[in-house]
MARZASE-857180 format. One line per 8 residues: for each residue z, y, x of C-alpha. Coordinates in Angstrom, 1 decimal, padded with zeros to 4 digits, always signed. Last residue first. Layout:
# residues N
Z/Y/X  ...
# end
This chain:
# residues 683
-001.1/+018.4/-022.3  +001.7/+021.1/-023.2  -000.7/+023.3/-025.5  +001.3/+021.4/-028.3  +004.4/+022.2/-027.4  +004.6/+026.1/-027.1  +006.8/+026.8/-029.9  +008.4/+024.0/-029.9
+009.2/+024.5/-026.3  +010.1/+028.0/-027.4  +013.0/+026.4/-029.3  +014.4/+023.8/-026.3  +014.5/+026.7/-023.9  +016.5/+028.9/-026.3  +018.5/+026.3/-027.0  +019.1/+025.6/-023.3
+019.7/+029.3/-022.2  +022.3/+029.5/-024.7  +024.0/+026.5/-023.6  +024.0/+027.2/-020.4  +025.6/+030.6/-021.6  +028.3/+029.4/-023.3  +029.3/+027.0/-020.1  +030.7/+029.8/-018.1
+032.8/+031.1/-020.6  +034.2/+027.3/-021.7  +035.3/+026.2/-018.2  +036.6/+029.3/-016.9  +039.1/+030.0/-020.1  +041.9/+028.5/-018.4  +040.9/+029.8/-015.1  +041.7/+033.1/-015.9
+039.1/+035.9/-016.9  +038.8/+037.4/-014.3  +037.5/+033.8/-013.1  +034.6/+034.1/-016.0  +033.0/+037.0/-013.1  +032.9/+034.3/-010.0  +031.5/+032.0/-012.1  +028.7/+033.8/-013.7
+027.8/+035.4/-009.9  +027.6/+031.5/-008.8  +025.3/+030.8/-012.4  +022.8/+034.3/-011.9  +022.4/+033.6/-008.3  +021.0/+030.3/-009.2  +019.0/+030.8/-011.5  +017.7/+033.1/-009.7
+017.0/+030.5/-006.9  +015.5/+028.4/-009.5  +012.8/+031.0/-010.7  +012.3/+032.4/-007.0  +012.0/+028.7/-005.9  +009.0/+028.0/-008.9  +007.4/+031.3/-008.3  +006.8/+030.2/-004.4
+005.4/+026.8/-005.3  +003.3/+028.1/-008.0  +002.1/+030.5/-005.2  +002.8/+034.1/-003.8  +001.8/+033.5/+000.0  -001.7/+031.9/-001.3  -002.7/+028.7/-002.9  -002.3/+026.8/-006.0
-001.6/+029.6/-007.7  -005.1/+031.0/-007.8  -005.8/+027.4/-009.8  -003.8/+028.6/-012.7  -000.9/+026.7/-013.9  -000.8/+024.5/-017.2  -001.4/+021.2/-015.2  +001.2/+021.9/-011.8
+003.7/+023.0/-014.8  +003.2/+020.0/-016.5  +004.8/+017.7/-013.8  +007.3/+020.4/-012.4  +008.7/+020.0/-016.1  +008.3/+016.0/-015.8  +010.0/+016.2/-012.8  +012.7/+019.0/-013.4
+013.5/+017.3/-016.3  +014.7/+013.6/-015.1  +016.8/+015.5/-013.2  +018.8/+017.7/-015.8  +018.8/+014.3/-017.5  +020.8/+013.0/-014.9  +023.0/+016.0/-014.5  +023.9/+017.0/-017.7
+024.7/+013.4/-018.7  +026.5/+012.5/-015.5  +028.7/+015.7/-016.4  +029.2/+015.2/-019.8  +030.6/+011.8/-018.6  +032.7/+012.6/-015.4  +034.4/+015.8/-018.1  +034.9/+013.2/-020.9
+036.2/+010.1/-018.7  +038.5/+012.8/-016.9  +040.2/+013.9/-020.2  +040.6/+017.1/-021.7  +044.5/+017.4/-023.4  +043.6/+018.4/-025.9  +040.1/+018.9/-028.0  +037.8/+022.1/-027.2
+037.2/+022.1/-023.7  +033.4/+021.9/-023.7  +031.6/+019.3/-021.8  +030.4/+017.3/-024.9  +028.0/+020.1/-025.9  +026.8/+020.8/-021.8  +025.6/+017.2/-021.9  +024.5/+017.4/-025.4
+022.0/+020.0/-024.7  +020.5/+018.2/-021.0  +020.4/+015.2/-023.9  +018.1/+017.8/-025.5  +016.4/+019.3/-022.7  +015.6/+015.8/-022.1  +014.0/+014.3/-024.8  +011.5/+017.5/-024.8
+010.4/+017.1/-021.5  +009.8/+013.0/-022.1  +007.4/+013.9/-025.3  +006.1/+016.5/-023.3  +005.4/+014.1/-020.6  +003.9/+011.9/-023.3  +005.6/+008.8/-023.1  +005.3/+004.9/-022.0
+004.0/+005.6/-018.5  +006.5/+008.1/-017.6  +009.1/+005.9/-018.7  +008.4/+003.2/-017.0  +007.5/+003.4/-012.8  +008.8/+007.7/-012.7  +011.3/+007.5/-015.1  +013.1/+004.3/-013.5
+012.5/+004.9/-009.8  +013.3/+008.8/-010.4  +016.3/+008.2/-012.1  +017.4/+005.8/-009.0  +016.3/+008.6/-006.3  +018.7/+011.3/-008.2  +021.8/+008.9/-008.9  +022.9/+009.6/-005.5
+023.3/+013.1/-005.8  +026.1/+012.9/-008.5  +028.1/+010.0/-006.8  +028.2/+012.6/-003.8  +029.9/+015.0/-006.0  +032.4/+012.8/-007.5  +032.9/+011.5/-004.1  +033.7/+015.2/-002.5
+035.7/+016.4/-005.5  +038.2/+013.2/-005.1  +038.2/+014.2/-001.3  +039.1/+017.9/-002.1  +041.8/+016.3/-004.1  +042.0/+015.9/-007.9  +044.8/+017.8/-009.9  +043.2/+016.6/-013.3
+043.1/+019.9/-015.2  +043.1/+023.2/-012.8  +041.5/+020.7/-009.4  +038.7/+019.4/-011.5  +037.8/+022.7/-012.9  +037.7/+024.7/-009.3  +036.2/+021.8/-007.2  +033.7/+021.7/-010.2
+032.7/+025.8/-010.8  +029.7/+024.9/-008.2  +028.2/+021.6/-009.2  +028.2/+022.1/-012.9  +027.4/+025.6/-013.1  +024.4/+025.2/-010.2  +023.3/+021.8/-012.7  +022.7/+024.1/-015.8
+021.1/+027.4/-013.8  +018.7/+024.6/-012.5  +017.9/+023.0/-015.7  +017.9/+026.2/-017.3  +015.3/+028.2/-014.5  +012.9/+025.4/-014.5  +012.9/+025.7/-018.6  +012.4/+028.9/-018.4
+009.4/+028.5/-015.6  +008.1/+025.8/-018.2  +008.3/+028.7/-020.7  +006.5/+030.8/-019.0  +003.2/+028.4/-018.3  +003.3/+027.9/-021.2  +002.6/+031.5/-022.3  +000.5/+031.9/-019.7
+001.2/+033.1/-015.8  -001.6/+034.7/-014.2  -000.7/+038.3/-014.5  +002.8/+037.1/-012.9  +000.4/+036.3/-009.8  -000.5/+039.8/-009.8  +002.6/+041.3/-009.6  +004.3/+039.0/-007.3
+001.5/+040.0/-004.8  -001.9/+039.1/-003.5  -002.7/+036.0/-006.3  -005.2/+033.7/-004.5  -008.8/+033.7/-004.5  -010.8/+031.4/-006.5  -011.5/+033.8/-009.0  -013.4/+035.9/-007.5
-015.2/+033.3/-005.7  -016.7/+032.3/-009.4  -015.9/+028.6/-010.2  -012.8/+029.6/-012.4  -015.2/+032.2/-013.8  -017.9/+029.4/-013.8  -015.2/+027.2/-015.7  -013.4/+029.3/-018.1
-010.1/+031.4/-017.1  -008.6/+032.5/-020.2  -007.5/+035.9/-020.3  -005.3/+036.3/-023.7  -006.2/+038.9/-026.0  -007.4/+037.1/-029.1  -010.7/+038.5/-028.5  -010.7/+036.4/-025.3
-011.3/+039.0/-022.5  -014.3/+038.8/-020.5  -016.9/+036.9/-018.2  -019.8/+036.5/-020.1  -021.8/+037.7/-017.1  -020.4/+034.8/-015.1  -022.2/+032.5/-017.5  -019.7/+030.5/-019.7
-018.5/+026.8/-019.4  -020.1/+023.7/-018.1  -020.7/+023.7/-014.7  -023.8/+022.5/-013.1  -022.5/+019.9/-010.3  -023.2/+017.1/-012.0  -026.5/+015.8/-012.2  -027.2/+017.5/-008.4
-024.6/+015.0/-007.3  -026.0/+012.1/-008.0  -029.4/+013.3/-006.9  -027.3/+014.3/-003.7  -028.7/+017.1/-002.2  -025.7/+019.0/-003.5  -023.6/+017.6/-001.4  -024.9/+018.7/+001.3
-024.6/+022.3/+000.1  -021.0/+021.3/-000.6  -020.1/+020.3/+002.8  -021.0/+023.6/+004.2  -019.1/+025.3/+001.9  -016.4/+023.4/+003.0  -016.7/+023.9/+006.5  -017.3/+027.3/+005.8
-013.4/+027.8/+004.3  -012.3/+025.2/+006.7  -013.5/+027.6/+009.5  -012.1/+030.9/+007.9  -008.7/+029.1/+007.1  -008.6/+028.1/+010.6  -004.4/+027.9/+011.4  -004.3/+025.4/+014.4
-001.4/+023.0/+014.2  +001.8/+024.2/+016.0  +003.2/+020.6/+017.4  +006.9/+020.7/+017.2  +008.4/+018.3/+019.8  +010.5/+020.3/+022.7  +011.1/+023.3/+020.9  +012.1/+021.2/+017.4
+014.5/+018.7/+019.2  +016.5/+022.1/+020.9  +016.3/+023.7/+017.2  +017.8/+020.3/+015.6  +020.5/+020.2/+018.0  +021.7/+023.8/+017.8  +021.5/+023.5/+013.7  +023.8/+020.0/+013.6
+026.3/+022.2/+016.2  +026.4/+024.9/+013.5  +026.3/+022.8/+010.5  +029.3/+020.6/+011.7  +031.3/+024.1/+012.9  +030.7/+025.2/+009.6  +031.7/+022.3/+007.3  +034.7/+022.2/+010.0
+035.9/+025.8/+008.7  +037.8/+024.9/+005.1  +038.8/+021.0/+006.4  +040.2/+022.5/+009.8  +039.1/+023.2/+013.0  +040.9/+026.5/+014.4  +040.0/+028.4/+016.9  +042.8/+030.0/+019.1
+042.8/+027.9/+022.1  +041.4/+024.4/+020.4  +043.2/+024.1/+016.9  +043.5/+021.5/+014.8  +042.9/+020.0/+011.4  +041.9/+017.5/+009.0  +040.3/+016.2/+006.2  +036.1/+016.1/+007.5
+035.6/+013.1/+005.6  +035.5/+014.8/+002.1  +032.8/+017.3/+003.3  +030.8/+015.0/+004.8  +030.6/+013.1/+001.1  +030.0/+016.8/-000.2  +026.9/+017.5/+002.0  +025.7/+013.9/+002.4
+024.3/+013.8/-001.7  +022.5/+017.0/-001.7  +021.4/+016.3/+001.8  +020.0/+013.0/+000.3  +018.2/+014.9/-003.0  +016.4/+017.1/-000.7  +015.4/+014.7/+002.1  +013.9/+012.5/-001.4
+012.3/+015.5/-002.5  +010.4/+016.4/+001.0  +009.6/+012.3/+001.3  +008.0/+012.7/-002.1  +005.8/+015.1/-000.9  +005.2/+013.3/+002.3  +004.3/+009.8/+000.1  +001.7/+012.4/-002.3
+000.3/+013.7/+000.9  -000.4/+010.3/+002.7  -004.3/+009.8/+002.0  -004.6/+014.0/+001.3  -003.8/+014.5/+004.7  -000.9/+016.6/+005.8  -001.3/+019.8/+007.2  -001.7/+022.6/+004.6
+000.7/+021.6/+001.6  +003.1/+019.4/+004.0  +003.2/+022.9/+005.9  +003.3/+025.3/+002.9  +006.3/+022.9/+001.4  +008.3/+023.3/+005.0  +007.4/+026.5/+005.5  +008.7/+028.0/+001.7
+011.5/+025.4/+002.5  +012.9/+027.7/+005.3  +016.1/+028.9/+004.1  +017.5/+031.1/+006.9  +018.2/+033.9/+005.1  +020.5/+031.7/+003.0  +022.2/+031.0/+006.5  +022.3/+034.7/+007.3
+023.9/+035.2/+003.5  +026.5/+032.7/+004.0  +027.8/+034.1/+007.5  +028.1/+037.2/+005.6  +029.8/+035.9/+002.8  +032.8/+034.7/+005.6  +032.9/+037.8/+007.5  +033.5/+039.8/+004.6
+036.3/+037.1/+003.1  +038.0/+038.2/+006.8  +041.2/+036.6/+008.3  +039.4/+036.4/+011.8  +040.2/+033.2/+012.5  +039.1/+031.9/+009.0  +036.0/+033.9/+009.0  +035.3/+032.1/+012.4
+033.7/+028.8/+010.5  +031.6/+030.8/+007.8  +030.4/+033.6/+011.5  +029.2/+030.0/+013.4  +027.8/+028.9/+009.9  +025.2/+032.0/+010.1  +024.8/+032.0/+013.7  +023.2/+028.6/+013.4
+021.4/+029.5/+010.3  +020.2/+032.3/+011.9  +018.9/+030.3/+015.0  +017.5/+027.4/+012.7  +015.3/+029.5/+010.7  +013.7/+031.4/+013.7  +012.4/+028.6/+015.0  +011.4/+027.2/+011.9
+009.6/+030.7/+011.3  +008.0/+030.6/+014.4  +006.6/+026.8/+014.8  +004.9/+026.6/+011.1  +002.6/+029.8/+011.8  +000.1/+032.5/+010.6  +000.1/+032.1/+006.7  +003.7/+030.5/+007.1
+005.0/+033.6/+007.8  +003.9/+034.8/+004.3  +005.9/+032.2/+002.8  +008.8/+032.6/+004.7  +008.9/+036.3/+003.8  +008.7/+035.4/+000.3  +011.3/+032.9/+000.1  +013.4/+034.7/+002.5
+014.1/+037.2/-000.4  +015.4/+034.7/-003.0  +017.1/+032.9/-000.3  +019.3/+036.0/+000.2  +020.6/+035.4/-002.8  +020.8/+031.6/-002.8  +023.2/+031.5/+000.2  +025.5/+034.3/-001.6
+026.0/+032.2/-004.4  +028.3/+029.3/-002.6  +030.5/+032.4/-001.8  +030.2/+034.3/-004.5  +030.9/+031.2/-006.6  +033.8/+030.2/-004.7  +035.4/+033.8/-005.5  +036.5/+031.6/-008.0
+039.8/+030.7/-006.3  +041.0/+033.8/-006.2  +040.8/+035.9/-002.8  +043.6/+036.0/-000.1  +041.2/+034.6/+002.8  +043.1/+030.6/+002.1  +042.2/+031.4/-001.6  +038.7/+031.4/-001.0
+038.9/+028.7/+002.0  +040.6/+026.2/-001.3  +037.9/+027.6/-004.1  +035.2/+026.8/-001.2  +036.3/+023.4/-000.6  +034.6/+020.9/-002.1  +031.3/+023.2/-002.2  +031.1/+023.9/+001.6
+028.8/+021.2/+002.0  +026.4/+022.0/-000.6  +023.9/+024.4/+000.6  +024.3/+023.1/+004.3  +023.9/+020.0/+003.6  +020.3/+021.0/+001.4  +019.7/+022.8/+004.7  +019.6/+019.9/+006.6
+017.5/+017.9/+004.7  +014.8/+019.9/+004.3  +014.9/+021.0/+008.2  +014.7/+017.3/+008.5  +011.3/+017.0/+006.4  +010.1/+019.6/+008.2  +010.8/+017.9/+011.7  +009.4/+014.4/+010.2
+006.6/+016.5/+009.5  +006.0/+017.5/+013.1  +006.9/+014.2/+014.4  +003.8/+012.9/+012.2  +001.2/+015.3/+013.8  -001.6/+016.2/+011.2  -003.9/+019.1/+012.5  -005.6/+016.4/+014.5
-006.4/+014.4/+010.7  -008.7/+017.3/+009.6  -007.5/+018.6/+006.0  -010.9/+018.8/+004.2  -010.0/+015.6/+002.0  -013.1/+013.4/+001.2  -015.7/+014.7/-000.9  -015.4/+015.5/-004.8
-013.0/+018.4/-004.3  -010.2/+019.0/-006.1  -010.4/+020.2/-009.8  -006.9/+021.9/-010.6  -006.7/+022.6/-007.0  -002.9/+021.1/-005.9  +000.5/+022.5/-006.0  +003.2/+021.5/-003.9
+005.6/+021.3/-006.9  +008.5/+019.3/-004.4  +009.2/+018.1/-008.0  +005.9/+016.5/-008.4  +006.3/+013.8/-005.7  +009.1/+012.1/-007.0  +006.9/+011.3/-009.9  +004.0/+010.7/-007.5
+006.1/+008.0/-005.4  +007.8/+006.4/-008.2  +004.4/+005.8/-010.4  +002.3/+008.0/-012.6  -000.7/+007.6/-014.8  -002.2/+011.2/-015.9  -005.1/+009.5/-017.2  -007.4/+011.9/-015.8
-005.2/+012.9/-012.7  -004.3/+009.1/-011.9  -008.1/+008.2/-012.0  -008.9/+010.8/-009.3  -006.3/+009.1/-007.4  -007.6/+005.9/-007.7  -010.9/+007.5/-006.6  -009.7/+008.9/-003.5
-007.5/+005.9/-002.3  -010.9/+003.9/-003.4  -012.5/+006.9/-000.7  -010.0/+006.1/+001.9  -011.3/+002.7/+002.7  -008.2/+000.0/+002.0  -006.7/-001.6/+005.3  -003.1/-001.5/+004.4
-003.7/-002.8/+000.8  -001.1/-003.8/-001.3  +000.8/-007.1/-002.4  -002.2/-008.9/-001.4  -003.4/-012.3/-003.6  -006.4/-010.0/-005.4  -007.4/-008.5/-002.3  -008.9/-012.2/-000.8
-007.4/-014.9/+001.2  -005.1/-013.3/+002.7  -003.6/-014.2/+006.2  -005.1/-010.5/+007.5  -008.2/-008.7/+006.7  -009.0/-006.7/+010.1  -012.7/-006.9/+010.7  -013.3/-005.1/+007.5
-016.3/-006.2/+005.1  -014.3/-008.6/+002.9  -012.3/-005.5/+002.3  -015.1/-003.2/+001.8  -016.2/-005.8/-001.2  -013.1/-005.8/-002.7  -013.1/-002.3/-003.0  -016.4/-001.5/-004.3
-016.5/-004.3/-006.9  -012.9/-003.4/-008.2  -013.6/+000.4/-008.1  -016.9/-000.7/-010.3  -014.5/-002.6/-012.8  -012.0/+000.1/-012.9  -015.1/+002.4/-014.1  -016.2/+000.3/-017.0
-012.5/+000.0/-018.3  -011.7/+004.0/-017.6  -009.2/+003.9/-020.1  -008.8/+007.9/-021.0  -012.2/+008.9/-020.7  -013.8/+005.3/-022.7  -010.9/+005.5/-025.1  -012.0/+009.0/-026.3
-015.2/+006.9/-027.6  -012.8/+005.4/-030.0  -014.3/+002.4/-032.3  -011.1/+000.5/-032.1  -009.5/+004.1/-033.4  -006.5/+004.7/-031.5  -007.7/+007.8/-029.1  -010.0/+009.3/-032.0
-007.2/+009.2/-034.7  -004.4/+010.5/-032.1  -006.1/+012.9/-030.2  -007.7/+014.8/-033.2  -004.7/+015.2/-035.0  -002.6/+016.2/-032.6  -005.3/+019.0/-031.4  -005.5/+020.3/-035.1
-001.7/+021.5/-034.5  -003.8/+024.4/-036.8  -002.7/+028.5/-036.2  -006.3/+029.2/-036.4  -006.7/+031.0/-033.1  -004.4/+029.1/-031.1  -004.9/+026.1/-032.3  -008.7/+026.5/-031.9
-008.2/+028.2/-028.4  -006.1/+024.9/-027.3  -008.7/+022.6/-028.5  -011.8/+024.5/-026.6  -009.8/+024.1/-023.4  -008.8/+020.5/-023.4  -012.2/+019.8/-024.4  -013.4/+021.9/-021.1
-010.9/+020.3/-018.8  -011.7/+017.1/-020.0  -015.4/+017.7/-019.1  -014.8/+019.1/-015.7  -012.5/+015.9/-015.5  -015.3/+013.4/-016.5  -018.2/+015.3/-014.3  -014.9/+015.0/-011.0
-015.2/+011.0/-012.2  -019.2/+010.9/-011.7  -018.3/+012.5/-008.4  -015.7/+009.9/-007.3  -018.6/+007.2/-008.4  -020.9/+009.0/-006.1  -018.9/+008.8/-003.5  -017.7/+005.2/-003.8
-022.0/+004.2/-004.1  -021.9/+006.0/-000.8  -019.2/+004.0/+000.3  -020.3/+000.7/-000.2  -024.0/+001.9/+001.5  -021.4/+002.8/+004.6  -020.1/-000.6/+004.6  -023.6/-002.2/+004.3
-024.7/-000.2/+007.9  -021.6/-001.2/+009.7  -022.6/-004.7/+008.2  -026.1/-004.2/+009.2  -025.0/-003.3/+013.3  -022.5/-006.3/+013.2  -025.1/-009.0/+012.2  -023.9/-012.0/+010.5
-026.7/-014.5/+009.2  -025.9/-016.2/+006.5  -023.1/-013.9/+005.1  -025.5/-011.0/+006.2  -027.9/-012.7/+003.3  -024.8/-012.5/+000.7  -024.0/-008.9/+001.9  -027.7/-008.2/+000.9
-027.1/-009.7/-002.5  -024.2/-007.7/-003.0  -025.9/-004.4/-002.3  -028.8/-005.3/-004.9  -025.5/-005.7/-007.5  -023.9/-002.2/-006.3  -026.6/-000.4/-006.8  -027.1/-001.8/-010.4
-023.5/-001.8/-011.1  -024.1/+002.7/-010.3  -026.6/+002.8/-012.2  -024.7/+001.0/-015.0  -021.7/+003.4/-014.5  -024.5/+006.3/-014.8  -025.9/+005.3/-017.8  -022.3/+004.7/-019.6
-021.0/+008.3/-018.4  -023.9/+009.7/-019.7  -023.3/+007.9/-022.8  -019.8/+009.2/-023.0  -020.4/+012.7/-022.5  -023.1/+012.9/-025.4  -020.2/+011.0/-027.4  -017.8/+013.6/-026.4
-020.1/+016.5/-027.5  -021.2/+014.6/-030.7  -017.3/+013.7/-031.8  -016.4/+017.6/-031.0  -019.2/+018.4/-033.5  -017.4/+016.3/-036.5  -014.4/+017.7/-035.9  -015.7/+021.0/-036.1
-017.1/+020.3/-038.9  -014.6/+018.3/-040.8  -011.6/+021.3/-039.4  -014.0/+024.2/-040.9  -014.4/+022.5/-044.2  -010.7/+021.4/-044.9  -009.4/+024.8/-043.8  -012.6/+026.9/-046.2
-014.8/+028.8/-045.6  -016.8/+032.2/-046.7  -013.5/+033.5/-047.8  -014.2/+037.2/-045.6  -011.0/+035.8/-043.1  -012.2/+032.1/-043.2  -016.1/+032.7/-042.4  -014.9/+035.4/-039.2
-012.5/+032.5/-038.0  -015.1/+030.1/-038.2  -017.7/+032.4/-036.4  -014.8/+032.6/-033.7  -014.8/+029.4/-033.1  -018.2/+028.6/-033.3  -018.8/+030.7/-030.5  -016.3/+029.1/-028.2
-017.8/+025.8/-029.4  -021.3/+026.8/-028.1  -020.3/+028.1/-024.7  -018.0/+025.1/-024.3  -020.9/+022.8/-024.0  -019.9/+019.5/-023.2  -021.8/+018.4/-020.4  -024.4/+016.3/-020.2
-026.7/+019.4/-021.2  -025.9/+021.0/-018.2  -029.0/+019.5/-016.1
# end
């Protein structure tokens, strides 16, 4: 059955007999790259024509189910439609399982060409790619088009529709803007599609940068996640958490220099102060994430009480004359930092169908808090005192959070629906699903994998573990990373540098956003209300990129291509923000900084984007996941930028702007560089 696959085995061997032939002088370059070339070609072609049979199996099923629906046309009978919809969605099955053979396969050529690079030193993959995929002839074009495939989606789809009671005032699919009554399993096969051709839109661009990572090959059968788990108050409850904290990360950061200063500290001390949120995040990230393996309910619970005593103790610092007080109540309310729930939740508990729109949901609460937290900041200019509190513009971002916290924990104890946590039942649900599966004939083509016997299971002799197909497919391998250590053991050399490159962007935009109140007041005398715009104006250009990159630009470029392009505009961002000509101007600091930002943006999607491809399956689940490393790499970041701030202010604040941006640029040079270095296994 496994010789429609490509056979890895073979071309794994071949590799290394070529690299054997090359070091004695037995071979030449041009030889070795004709003939391997040459038996790539036969393994996709072999691929292809399978892929050609089956399509026109699947017409032909699809053809004798037509003239049935023509007969019930004639002579309606509710009991043989019911029975004809369910024929439909067998043939959809089996066409999601012929595209699951096409991704096993992809993976597997994907695989082979990175270990030829590797080992030779070629950028052979470039090569092959572009003069197969743009040839008129191109076989490739078949995988990466899917013609004859759209065209059976088409027939399934529309017929479904003409089979469904409810249809609407249209007269067929083809005149509806979208489909509110389309079968799950085109919503299944579409997105299979999406994966192979790595096609995007808004909502999946947005989407990627919540990083809630996803099985490198999914399931062929419909989504395991059982709909009663799903409870749509509940999510709208995570997604508020989301948004809340996000306000509470950047609310205070109009007018920390001023509360700083107010305490008897200098005025960057701010980045302590803003810092000390993401500090203790980078510990409740773990502990959240391991809560999460028993509950949702508990650790939201608990989140909301400590970040409710947490702003209580940032308001009373003021009061009580104390800068101690006032990081303290900043590192409960990092401590309360429940995003590791609220990703593990939309991860676990959402249905596939509506995953991708929740995900993007969680990005979009994000990038609004991000937005609200200054504008509420620059509203809240005034001040009083009730007995001997004081409400003013420095301890009123507190008291807001506070009272915003009380109210969101009261909504979540009365609404929050704890869903049922039966990994063990899933698990041999699953399995139970796949040994019916398997008595497809369909299915029973496809489900022999295509890489190496789990005896061969080794190190690669050029000392990287690479994870082939049965060992992927191996329960061993399927189970999660147990500890930081171990998931580190899982991360590639790409996979590295996108977490670099994760840890830039973020360390880029935290300098930016934090030092700001600081830099704007020392050279242009703005207000905390000026600050509070400027910052709001920054957050609400993140949904807009997104629209643009995510419907166009996505689709035009490579995402590498795209990654690259920004790391370097992210480069002259932090270039033109320098203080290096006098006097410096507003227009160049708001420009640099819309620069840096936006395109700091329009990188953390495409980088989130490739990092969900190049990451191990094991990290796709688990307490330590890709999700997991991704926060700890941006929270460092982080840390690192606040504490940066805070240190360049002992310097004066003359020289804040220029010591603090050195290293930003640093870090993005160095990121840009080993993206070179790592490009082409970036597909």
């Amino acid at each position: 059955m496994n010789i429609y696959y490509i056979n890895y085995k073979l071309m794994k061997k071949k590799v290394k007999q070529y690299a054997q032939q090359i070091e004695v002088g037995a071979q030449d370059r041009r030889h070795v790259l004709k003939e391997f070339s040459r038996m790539l070609d036969n393994q996709i072609e072999k691929i292809v024509l399978f892929l050609l049979e089956q399509q026109g199996l699947l017409a032909s099923r699809i053809a004798k189910l037509g003239e049935q629906h023509e007969l019930l046309l004639q002579q309606p009978d509710i009991s043989q439609m019911s029975a004809l919809r369910e024929a439909y969605r067998a043939v959809g099955q089996d066409l999601l399982r012929l595209l699951f053979f096409v991704e096993i396969n992809a993976i597997g050529l994907r695989k082979i060409l990175k270990k030829f690079d590797k080992r030779f030193g070629y950028k052979f993959t470039d090569y092959y790619v572009t003069t197969r995929a743009n040839h008129p002839y191109s076989q490739l074009q078949q995988v990466f088009k899917h013609v004859g495939i759209w065209a059976v989606v088409g027939a399934i789809s529309r017929n479904l529709a003409d089979l469904q009671d409810r249809q609407g005032s249209y007269v067929s699919i083809y005149d509806q803007p979208s489909l509110p009554f389309q079968d799950p399993v085109i919503d299944s096969i579409k997105a299979a599609v999406d994966r192979l051709t790595h096609s995007t839109n808004f909502l999946q661009f947005l989407g990627q940068h919540a990083l809630i990572m996803q099985e490198e090959l999914p399931s062929a059968v419909d989504d395991h996640v059982d709909d009663q788990k799903y409870d749509f108050i509940s999510l709208l409850l995570n997604l508020v958490n989301t948004f809340l904290y996000m306000v509470n990360t950047y609310i205070i950061v109009p007018t920390a220099d001023n509360y700083s200063m107010s305490l008897g500290a200098a005025p960057t001390v701010c980045g302590v102060v803003i810092g000390a949120m993401a500090v203790a995040q980078v510990f409740s990230s773990v502990y959240f994430s391991a809560w999460s393996n028993k509950s949702y309910f508990r650790p939201l619970v608990f989140s909301s009480i400590v970040l409710f005593l947490g702003n209580t103790m940032y308001a009373l610092a003021y009061d009580l004359d104390s800068i101690a007080v006032l990081l303290i109540g900043r590192l409960l309310c990092g401590f309360g930092s429940a995003r590791a729930v609220n990703r593990r939740y939309i991860s676990d508990c959402v249905p596939l169908k509506i995953r991708m729109q929740a995900s993007a949901g969680f990005v979009s609460a994000s990038a609004l808090g991000m937005a609200c937290g200054p504008a509420i900041a620059g509203l809240l200019q005034t001040h009083f005192k009730i007995y001997k509190v004081t409400f003013n513009d420095n301890t009123l971002p507190g008291w807001v959070m506070a009272l915003a916290w009380l109210v969101y924990l009261l909504w979540l104890w009365i609404s929050f629906k704890e869903p049922a946590h039966e990994i063990e039942e899933n698990n041999a649900s699953q399995e139970a699903n796949a040994g019916t599966m398997e008595n497809n004939e369909l299915e029973s083509r496809l489900t022999e994998h295509l890489l190496l016997s789990s005896e061969e299971k080794q190190q690669d002799e050029d000392g990287d573990q690479e994870y082939d197909g049965s060992e992927e497919a191996s329960e061993e391998a399927h189970k999660p990373a147990t500890s930081i250590q171990s998931a580190y053991r899982l991360l590639t050399p790409s996979v590295k540098v996108q977490l670099l490159i994760y840890f830039m962007l973020k360390y880029s935009m935290e300098i930016l956003l934090s030092e700001s109140s600081v830099i704007t007041s020392y050279y242009f005398s703005w207000s905390t209300s000026s600050v509070a715009i400027f910052l709001a104006c920054l957050g609400l250009t993140v949904l807009p990129v997104n629209i643009v990159v995510g419907s166009y630009i996505s689709n035009m470029f490579e995402d590498r291509q795209i990654l690259l392009a920004s790391e370097i505009m992210v480069c002259i961002g932090i270039l033109l923000s320098f203080h290096i000509i006098s006097p410096y101007s507003v227009p160049q600091y708001v420009c640099s900084a819309f620069i840096t930002f936006v395109f700091a943006e329009v990188l953390e999607g495409v980088n989130l984007s490739l990092l969900s491809r190049v990451m191990s399956s094991r990290l796709a689940r688990g307490t330590y996941n890709g999700g997991l490393l991704s926060t700890e790499a941006g929270t460092l970041a982080r840390v690192i930028a606040d504490g940066t701030i805070t240190l360049a202010g002992y310097l004066g604040e003359s020289r804040l702007l220029n010591v603090t941006l050195l290293p930003s640029l640093f870090i993005c040079v160095a990121s840009i560089i080993a993206t070179f270095y790592t490009y082409n296994s970036l597909y």
